[in-house]
C-alpha positions as CSV (number, residue, x, y, z in Angstrom):
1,X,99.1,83.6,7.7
2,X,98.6,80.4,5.9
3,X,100.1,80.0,2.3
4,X,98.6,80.8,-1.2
5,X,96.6,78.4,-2.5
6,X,98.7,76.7,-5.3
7,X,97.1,76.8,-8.7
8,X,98.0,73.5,-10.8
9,X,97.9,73.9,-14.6
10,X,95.0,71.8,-15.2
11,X,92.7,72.0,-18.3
12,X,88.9,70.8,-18.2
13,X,89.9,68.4,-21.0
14,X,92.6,66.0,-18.7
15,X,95.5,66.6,-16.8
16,X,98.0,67.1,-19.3
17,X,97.6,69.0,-22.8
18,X,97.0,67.3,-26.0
19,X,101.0,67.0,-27.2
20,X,100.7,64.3,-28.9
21,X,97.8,66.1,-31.1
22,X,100.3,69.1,-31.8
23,X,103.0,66.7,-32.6
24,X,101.1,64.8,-34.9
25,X,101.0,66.1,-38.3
26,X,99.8,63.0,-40.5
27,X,96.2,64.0,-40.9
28,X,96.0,68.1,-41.3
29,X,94.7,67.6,-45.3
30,X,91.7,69.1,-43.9
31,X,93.3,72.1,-43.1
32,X,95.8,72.4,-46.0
33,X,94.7,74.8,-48.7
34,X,93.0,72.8,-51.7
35,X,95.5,72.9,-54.7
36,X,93.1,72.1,-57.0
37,X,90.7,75.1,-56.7
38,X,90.8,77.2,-59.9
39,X,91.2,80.7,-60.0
40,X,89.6,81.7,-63.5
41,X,91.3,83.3,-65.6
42,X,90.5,86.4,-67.0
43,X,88.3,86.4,-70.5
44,X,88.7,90.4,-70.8
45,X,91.5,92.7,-70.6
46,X,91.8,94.7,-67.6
47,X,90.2,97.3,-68.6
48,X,87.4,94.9,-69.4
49,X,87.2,96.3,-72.6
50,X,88.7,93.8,-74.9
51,X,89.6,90.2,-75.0
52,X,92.1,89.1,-72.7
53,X,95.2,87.2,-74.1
54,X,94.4,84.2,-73.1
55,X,90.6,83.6,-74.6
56,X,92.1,85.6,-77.7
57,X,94.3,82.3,-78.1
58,X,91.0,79.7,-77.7
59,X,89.3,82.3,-80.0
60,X,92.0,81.9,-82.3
61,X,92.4,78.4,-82.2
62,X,88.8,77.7,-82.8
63,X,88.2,79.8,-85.6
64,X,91.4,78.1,-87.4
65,X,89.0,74.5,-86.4
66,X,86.3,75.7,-88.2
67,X,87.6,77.5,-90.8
68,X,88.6,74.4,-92.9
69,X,89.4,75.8,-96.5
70,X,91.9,78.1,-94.4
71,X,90.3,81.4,-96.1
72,X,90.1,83.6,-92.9
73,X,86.3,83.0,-93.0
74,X,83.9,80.8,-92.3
75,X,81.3,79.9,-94.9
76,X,77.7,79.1,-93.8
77,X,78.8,75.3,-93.9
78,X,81.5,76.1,-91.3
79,X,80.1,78.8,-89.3
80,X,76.7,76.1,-89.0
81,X,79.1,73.5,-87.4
82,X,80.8,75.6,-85.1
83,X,77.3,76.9,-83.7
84,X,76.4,72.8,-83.7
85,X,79.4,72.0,-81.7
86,X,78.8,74.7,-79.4
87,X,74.9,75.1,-78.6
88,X,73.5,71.8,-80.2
89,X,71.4,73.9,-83.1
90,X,71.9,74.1,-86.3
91,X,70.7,77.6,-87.2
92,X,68.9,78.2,-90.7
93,X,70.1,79.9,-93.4
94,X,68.8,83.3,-92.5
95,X,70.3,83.6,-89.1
96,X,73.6,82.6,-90.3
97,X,73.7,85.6,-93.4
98,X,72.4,87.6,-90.3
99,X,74.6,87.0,-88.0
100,X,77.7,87.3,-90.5
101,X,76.2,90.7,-92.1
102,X,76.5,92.1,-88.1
103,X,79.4,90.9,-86.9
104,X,81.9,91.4,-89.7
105,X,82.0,89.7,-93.2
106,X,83.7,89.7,-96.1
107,X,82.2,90.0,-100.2
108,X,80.7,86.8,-100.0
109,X,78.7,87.1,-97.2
110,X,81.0,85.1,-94.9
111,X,81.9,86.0,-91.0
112,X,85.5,87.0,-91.3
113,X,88.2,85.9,-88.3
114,X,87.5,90.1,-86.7
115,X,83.3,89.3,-87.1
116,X,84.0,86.3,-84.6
117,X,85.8,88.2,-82.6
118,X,83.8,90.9,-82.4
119,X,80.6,88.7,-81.7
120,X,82.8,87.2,-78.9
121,X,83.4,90.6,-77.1
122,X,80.1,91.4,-77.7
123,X,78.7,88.5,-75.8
124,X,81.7,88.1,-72.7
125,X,81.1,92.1,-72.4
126,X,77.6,91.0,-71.7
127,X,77.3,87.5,-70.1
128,X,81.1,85.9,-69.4
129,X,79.7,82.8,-68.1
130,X,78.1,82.3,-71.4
131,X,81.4,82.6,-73.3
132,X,83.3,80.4,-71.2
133,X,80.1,77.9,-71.5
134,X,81.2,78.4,-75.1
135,X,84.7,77.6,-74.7
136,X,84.0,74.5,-72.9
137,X,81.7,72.8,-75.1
138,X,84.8,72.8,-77.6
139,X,86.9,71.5,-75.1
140,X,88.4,73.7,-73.6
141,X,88.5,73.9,-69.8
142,X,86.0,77.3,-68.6
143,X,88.5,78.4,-66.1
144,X,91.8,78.0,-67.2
145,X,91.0,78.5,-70.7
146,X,93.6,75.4,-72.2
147,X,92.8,72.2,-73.3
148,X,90.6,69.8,-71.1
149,X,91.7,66.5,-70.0
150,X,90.2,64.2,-70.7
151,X,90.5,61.3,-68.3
């Protein structure tokens, strides 16, 4: 009886493996996970019926921007530039009483701090990516909701 064939480890892509390859770990960015993908974070409560925390602090912070007599409301004057920085318009006269009489204001006509607020659930209940558009033309950046830096 004659002897087994002998079977050589041999691969079709040379006659030794790639070591050097597996040893080599200089270039494996590729591969690595990208740290500087964003997770979003949330702009409504989990129950996604209320502001989260976090917008709740941008909303804050921009009404205190625009509310420059510091009188918890913003006046046609103020409430006009805050819609300027945000869309580019400047509403008339009409839309702003409007908008303040809906949303929340107080005996002068003027959208109160909770008006703002409750135009901003209003909207992120409906369209999220248009409040975080929002947020970022102030700023701000749309996924992380802080600051934006600038470079």
């Amino acid at each position: 009886m004659s002897a087994a064939p002998s079977h050589t480890n041999t691969h079709h892509y040379g006659a030794s493996p790639p070591t050097a390859f597996l040893n080599d770990t200089s270039d494996l960015s590729h591969y690595r996970r990208r740290s500087s993908v964003k997770v979003p974070l949330p702009v409504l409560d989990h129950d996604e019926t209320a502001l989260s925390e976090p917008l709740l602090g941008v909303l804050d912070a921009l009404f205190a921007k625009y509310d420059v007599d510091h009188d918890q409301s913003l006046c046609p004057e103020e409430l006009d530039a805050f819609v300027f920085a945000t869309n580019g318009q400047h509403p008339g006269d009409e839309w702003l009483e409007a908008f303040s009489q809906r949303f929340g204001a107080n005996e002068s006509g003027w959208l109160t701090k909770d008006g703002f607020l409750a135009f901003y659930l209003e909207q992120t209940l409906g369209d999220q990516d248009e409040t975080r558009k929002d947020i970022q033309a102030h700023g701000y950046d749309a996924y992380t909701l802080q600051p934006a830096h600038l470079p």
